[in-house]
N, CA, C, O and CB atoms as a CASP TS submission, in Angstrom:
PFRMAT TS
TARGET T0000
AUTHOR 0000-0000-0000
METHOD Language model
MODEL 1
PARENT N/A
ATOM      1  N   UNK     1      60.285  25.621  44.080  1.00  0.00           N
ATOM      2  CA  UNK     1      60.752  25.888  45.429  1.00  0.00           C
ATOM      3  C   UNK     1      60.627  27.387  45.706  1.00  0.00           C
ATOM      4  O   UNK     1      60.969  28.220  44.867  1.00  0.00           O
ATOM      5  CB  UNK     1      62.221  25.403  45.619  1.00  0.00           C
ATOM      6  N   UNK     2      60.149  27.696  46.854  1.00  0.00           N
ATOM      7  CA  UNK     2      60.247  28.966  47.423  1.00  0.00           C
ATOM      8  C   UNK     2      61.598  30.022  47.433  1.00  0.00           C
ATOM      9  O   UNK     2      62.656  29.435  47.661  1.00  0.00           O
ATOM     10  CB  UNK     2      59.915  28.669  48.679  1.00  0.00           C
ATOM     11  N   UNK     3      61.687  31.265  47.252  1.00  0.00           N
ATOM     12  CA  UNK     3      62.773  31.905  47.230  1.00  0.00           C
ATOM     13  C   UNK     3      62.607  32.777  48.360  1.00  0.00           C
ATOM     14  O   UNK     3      61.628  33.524  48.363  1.00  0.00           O
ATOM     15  CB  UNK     3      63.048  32.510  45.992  1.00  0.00           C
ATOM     16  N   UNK     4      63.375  32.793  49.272  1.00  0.00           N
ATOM     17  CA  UNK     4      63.581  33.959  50.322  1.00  0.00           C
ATOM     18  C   UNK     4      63.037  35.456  50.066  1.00  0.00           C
ATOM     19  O   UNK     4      62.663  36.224  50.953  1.00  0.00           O
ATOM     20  CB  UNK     4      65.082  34.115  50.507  1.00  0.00           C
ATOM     21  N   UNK     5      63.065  35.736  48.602  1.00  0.00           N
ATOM     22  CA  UNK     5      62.517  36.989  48.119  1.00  0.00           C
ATOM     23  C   UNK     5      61.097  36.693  48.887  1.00  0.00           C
ATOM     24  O   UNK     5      60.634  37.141  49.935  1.00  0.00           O
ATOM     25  CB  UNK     5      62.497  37.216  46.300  1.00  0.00           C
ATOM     26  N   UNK     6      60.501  35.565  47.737  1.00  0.00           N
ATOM     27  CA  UNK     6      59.061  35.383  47.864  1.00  0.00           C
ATOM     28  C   UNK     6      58.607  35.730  48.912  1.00  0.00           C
ATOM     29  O   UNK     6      57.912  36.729  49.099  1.00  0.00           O
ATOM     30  CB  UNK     6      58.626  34.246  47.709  1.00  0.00           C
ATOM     31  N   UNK     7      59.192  34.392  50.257  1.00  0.00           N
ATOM     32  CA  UNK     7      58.742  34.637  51.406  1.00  0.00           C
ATOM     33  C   UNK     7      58.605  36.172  52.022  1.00  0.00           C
ATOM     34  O   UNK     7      57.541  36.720  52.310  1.00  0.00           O
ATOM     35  CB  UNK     7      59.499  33.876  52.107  1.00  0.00           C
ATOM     36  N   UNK     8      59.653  36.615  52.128  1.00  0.00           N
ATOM     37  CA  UNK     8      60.232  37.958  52.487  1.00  0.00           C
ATOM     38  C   UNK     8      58.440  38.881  51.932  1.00  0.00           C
ATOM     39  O   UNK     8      57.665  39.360  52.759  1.00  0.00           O
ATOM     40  CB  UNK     8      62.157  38.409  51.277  1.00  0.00           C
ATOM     41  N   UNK     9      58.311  38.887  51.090  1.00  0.00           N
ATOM     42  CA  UNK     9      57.543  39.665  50.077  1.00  0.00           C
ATOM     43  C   UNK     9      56.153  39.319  50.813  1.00  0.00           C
ATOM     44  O   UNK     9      55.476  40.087  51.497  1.00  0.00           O
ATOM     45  CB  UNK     9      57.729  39.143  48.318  1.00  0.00           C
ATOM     46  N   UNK    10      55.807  37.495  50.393  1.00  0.00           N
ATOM     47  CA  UNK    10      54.490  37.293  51.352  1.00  0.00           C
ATOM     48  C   UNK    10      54.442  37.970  53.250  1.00  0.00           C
ATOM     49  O   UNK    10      53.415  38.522  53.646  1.00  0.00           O
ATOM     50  CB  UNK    10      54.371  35.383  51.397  1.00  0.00           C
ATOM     51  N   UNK    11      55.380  37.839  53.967  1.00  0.00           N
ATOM     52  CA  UNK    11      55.199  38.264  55.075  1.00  0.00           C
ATOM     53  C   UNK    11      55.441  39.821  54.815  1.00  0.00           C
ATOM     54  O   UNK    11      55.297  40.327  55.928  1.00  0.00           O
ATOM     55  CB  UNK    11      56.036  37.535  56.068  1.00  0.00           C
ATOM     56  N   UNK    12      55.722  40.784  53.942  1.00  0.00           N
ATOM     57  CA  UNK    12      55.362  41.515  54.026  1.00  0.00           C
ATOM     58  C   UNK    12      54.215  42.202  53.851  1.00  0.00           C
ATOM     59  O   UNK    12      53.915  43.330  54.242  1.00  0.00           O
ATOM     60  CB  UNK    12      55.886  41.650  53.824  1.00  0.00           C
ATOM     61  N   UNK    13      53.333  41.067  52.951  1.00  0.00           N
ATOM     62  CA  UNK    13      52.055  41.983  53.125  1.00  0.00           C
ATOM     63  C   UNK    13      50.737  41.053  53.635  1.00  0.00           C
ATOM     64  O   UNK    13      49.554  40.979  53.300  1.00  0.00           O
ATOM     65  CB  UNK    13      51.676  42.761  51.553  1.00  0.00           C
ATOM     66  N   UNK    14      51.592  40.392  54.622  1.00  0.00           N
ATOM     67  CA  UNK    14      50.989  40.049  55.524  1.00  0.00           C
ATOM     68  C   UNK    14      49.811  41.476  56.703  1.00  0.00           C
ATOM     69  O   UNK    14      50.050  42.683  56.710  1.00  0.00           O
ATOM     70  CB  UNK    14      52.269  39.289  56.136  1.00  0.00           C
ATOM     71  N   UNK    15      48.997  40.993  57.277  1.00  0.00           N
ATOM     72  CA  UNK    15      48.351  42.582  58.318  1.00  0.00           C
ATOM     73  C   UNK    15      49.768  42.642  59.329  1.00  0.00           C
ATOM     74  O   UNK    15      50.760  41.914  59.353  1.00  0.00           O
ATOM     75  CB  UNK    15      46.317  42.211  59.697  1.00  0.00           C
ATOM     76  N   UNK    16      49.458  43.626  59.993  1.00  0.00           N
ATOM     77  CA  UNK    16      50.342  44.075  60.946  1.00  0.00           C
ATOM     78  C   UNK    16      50.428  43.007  61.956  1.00  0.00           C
ATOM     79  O   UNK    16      51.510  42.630  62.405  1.00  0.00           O
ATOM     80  CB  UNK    16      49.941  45.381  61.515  1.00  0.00           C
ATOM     81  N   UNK    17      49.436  42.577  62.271  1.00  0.00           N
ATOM     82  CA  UNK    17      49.132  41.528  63.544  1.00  0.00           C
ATOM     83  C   UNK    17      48.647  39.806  62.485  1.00  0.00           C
ATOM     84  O   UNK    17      47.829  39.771  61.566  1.00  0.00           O
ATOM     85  CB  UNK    17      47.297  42.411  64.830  1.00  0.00           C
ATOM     86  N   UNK    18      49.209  38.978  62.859  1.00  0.00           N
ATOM     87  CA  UNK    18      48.870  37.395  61.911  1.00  0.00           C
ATOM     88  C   UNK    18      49.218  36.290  62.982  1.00  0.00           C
ATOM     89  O   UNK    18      50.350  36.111  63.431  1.00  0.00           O
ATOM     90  CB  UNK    18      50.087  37.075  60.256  1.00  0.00           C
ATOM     91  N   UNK    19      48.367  35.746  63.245  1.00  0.00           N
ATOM     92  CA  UNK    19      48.430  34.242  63.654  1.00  0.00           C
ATOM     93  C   UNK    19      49.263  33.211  62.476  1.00  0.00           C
ATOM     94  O   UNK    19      48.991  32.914  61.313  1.00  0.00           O
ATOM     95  CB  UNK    19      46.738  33.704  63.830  1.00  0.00           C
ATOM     96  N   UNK    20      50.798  32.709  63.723  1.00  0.00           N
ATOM     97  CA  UNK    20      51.321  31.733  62.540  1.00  0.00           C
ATOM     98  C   UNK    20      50.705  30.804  61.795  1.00  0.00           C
ATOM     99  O   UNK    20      51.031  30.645  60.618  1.00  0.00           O
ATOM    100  CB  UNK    20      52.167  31.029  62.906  1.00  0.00           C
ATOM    101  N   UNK    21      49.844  30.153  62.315  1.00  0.00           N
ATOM    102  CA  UNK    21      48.502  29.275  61.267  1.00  0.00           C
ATOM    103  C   UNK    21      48.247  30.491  60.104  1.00  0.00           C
ATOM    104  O   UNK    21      48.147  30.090  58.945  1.00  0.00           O
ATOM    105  CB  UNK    21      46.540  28.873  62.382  1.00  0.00           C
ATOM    106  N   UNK    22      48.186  31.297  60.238  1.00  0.00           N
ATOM    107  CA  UNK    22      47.982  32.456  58.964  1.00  0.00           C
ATOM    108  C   UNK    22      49.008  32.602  58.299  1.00  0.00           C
ATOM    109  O   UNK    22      48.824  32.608  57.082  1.00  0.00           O
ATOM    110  CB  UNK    22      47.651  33.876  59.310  1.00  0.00           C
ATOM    111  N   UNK    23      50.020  32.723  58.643  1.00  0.00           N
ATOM    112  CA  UNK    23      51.317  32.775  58.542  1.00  0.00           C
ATOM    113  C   UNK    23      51.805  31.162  57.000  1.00  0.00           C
ATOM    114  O   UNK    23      52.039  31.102  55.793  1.00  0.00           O
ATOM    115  CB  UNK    23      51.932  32.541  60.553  1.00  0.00           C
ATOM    116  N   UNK    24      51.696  30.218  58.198  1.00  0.00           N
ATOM    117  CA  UNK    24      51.783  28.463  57.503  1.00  0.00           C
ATOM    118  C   UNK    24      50.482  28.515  56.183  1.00  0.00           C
ATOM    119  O   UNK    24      50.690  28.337  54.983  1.00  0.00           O
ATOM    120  CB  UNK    24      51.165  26.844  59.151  1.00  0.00           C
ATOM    121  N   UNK    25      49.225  28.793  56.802  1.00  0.00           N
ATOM    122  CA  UNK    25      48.315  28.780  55.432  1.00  0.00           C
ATOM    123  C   UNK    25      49.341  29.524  54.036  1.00  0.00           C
ATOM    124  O   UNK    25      49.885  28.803  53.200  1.00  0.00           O
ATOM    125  CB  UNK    25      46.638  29.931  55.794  1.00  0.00           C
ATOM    126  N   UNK    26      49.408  30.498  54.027  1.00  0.00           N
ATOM    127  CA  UNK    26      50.041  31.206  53.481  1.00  0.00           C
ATOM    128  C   UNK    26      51.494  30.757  52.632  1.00  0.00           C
ATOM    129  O   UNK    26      51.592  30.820  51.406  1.00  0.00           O
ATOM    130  CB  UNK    26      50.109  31.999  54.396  1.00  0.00           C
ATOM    131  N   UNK    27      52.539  30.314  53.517  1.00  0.00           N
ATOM    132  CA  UNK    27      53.600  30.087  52.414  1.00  0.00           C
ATOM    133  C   UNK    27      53.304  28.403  52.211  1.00  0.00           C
ATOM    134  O   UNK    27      54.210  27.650  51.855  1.00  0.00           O
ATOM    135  CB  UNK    27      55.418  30.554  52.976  1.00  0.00           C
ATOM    136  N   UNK    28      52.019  27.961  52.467  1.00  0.00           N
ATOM    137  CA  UNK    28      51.728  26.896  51.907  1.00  0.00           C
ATOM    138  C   UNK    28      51.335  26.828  50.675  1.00  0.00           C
ATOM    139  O   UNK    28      51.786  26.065  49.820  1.00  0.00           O
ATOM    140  CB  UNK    28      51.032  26.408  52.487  1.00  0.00           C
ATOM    141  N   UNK    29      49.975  28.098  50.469  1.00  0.00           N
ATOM    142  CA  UNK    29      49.852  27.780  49.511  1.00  0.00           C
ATOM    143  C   UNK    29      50.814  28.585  48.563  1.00  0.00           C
ATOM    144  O   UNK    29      50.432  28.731  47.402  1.00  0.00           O
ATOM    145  CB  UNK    29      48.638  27.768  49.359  1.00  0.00           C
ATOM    146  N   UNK    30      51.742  28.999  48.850  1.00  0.00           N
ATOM    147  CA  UNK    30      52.852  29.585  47.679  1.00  0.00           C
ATOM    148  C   UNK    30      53.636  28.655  47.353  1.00  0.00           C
ATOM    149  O   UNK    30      54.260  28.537  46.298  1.00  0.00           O
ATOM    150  CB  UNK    30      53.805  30.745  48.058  1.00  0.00           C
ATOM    151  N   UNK    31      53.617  27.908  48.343  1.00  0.00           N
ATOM    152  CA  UNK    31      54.673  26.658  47.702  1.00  0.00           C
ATOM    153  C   UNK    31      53.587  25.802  46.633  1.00  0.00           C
ATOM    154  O   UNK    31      53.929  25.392  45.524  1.00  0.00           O
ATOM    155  CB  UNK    31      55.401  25.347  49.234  1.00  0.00           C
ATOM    156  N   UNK    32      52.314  25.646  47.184  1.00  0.00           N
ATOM    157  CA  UNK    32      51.344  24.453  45.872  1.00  0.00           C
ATOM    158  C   UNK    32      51.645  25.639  44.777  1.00  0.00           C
ATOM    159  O   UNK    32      51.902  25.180  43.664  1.00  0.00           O
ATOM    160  CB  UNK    32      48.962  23.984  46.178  1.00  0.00           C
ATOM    161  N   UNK    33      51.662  26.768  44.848  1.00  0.00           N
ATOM    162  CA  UNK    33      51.728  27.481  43.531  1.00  0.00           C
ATOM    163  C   UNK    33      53.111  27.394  42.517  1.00  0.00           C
ATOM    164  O   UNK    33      53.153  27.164  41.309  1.00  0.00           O
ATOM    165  CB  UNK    33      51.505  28.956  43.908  1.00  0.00           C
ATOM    166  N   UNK    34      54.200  27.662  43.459  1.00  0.00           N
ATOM    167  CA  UNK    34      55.180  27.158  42.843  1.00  0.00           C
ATOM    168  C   UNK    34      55.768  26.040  42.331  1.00  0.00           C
ATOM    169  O   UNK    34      56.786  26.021  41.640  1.00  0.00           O
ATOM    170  CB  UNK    34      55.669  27.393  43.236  1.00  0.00           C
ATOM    171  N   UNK    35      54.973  24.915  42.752  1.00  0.00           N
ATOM    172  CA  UNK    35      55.057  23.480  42.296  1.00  0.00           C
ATOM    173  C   UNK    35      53.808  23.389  41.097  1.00  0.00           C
ATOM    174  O   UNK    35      53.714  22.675  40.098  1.00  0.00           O
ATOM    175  CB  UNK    35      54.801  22.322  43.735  1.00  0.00           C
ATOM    176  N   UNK    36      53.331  23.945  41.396  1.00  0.00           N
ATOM    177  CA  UNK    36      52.161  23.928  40.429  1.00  0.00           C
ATOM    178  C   UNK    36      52.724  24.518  38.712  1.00  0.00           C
ATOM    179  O   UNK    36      52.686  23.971  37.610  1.00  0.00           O
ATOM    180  CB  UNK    36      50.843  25.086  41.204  1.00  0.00           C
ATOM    181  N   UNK    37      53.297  26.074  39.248  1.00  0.00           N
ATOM    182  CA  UNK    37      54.207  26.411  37.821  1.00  0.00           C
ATOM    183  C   UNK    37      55.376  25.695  37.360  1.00  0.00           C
ATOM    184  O   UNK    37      55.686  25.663  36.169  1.00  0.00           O
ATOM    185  CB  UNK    37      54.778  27.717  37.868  1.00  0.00           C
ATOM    186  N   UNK    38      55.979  25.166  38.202  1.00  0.00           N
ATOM    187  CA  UNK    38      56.679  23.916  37.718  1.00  0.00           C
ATOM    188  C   UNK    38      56.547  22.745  37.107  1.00  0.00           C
ATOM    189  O   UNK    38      57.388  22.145  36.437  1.00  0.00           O
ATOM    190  CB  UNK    38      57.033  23.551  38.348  1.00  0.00           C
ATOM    191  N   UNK    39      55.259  22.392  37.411  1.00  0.00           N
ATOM    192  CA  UNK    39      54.670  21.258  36.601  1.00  0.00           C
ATOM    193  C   UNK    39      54.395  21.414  35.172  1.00  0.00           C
ATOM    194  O   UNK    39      54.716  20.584  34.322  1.00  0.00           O
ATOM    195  CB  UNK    39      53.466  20.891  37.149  1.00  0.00           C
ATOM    196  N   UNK    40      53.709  22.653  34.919  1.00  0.00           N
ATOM    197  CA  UNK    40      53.127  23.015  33.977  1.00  0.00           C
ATOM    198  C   UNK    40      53.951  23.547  32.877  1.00  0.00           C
ATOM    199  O   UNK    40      53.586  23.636  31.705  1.00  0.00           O
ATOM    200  CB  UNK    40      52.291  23.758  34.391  1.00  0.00           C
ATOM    201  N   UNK    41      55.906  24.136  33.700  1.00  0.00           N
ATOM    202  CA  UNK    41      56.293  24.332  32.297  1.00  0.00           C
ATOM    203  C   UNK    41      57.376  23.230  32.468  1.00  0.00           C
ATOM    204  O   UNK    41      58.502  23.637  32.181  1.00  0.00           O
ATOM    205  CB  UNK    41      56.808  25.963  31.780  1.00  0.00           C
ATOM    206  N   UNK    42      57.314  22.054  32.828  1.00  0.00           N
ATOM    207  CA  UNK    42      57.664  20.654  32.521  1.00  0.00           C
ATOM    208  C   UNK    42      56.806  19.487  31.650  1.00  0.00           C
ATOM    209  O   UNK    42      57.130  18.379  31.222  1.00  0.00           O
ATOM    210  CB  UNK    42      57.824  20.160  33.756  1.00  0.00           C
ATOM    211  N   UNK    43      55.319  20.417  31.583  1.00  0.00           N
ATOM    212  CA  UNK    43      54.804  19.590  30.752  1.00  0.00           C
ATOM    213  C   UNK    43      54.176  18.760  31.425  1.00  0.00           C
ATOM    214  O   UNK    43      53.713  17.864  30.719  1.00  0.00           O
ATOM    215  CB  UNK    43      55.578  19.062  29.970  1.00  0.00           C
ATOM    216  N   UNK    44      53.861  18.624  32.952  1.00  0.00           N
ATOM    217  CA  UNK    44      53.318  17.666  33.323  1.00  0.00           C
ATOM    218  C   UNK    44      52.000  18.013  34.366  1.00  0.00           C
ATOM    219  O   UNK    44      51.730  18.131  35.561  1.00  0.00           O
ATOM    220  CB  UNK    44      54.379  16.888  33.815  1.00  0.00           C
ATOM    221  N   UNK    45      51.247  18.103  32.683  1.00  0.00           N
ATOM    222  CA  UNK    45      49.893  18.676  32.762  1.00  0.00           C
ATOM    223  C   UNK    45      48.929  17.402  32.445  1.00  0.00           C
ATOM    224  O   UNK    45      49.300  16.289  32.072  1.00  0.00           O
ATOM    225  CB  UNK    45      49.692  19.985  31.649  1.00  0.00           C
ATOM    226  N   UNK    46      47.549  17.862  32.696  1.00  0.00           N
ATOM    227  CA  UNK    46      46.597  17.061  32.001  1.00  0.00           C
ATOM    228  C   UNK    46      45.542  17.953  31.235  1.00  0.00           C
ATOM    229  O   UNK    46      45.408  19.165  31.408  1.00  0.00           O
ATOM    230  CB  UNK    46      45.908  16.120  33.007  1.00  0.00           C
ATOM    231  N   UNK    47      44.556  16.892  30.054  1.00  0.00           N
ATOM    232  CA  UNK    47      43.585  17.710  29.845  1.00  0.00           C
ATOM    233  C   UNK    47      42.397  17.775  30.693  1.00  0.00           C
ATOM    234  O   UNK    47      42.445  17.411  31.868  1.00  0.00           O
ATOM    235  CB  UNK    47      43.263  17.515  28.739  1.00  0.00           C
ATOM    236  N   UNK    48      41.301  18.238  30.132  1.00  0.00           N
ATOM    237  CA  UNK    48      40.288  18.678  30.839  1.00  0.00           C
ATOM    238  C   UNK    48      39.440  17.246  30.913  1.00  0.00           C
ATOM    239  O   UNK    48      38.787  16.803  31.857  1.00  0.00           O
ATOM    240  CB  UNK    48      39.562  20.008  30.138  1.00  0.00           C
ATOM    241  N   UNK    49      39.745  16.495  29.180  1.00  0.00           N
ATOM    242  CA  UNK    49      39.454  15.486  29.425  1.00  0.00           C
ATOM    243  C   UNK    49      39.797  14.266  30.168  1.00  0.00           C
ATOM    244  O   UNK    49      39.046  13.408  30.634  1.00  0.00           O
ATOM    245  CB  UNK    49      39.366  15.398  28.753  1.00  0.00           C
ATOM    246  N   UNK    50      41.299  14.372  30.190  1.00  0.00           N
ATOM    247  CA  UNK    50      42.248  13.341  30.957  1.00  0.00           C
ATOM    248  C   UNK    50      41.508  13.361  32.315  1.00  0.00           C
ATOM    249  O   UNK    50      40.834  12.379  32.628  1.00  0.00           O
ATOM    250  CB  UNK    50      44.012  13.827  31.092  1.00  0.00           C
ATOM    251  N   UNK    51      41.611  14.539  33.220  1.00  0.00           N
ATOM    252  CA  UNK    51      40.824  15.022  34.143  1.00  0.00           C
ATOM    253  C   UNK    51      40.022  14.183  35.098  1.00  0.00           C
ATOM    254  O   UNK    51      40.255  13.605  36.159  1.00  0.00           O
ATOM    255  CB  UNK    51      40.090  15.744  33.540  1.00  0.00           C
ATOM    256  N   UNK    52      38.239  14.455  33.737  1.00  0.00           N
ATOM    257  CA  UNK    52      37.496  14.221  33.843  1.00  0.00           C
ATOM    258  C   UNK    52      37.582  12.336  33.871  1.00  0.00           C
ATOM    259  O   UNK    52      36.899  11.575  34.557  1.00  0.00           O
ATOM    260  CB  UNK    52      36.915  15.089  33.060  1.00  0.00           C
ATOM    261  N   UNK    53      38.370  12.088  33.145  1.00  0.00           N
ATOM    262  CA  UNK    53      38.222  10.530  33.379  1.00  0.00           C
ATOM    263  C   UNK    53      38.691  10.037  34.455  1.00  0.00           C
ATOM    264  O   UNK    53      37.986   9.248  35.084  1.00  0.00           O
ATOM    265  CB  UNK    53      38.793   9.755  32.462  1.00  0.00           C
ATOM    266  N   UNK    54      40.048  10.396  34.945  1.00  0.00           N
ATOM    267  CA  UNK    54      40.226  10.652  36.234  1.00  0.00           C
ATOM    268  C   UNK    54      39.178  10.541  37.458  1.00  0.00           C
ATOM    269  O   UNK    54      38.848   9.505  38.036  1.00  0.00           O
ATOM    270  CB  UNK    54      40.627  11.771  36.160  1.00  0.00           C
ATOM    271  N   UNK    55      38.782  11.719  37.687  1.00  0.00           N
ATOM    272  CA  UNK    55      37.866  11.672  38.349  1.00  0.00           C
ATOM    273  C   UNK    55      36.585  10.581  38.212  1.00  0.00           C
ATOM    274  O   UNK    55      35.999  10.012  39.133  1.00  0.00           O
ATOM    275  CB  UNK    55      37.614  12.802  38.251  1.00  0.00           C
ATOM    276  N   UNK    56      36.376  10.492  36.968  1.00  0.00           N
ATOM    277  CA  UNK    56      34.813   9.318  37.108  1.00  0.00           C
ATOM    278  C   UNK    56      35.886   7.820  37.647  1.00  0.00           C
ATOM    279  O   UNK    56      35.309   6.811  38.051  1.00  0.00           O
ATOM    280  CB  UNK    56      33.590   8.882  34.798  1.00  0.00           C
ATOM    281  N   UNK    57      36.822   7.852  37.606  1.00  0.00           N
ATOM    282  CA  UNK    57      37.308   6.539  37.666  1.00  0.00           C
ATOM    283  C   UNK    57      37.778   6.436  39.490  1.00  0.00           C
ATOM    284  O   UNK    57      37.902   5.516  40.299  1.00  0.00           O
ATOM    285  CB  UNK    57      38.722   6.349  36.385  1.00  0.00           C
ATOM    286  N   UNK    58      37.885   7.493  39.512  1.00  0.00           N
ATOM    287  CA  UNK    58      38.103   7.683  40.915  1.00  0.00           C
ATOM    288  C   UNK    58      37.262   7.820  42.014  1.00  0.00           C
ATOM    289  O   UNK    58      37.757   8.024  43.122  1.00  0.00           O
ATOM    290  CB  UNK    58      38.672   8.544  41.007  1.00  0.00           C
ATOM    291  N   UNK    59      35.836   7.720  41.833  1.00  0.00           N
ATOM    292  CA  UNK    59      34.555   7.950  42.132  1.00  0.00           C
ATOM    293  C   UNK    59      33.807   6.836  42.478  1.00  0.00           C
ATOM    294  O   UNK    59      33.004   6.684  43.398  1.00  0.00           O
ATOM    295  CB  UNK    59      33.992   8.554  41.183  1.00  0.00           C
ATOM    296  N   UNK    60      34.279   5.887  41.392  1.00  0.00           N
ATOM    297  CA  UNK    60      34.045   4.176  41.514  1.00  0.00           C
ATOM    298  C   UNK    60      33.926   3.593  43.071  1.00  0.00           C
ATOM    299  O   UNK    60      33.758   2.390  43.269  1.00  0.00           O
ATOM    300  CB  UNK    60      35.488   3.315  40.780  1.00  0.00           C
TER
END
């Protein structure tokens, strides 16, 4: 989950002038990032191979 710091921090170095669509891109992808480090130190990772099978199976 996002922390008010974070945000605070991303809109600060945001340009002077930002379209909120720039704005939304933005603490979007900080949130996939922060869910993303969450996953990973929960362990709920895959391999490269897991992955790959994944994908061919998903391709079908």
């Amino acid at each position: 989950m996002l922390t008010r710091e974070k945000v605070l921090e991303a809109v600060k170095n945001m340009p002077q002038e930002f379209s909120i669509d720039d704005l939304i891109d933005k603490l979007l992808l900080l949130n996939k990032i922060e869910i993303g480090l969450d996953q990973s130190k929960n362990g709920e990772t895959f391999t490269a191979k897991e992955a790959k099978k994944m994908i061919k199976e998903w391709s079908k």
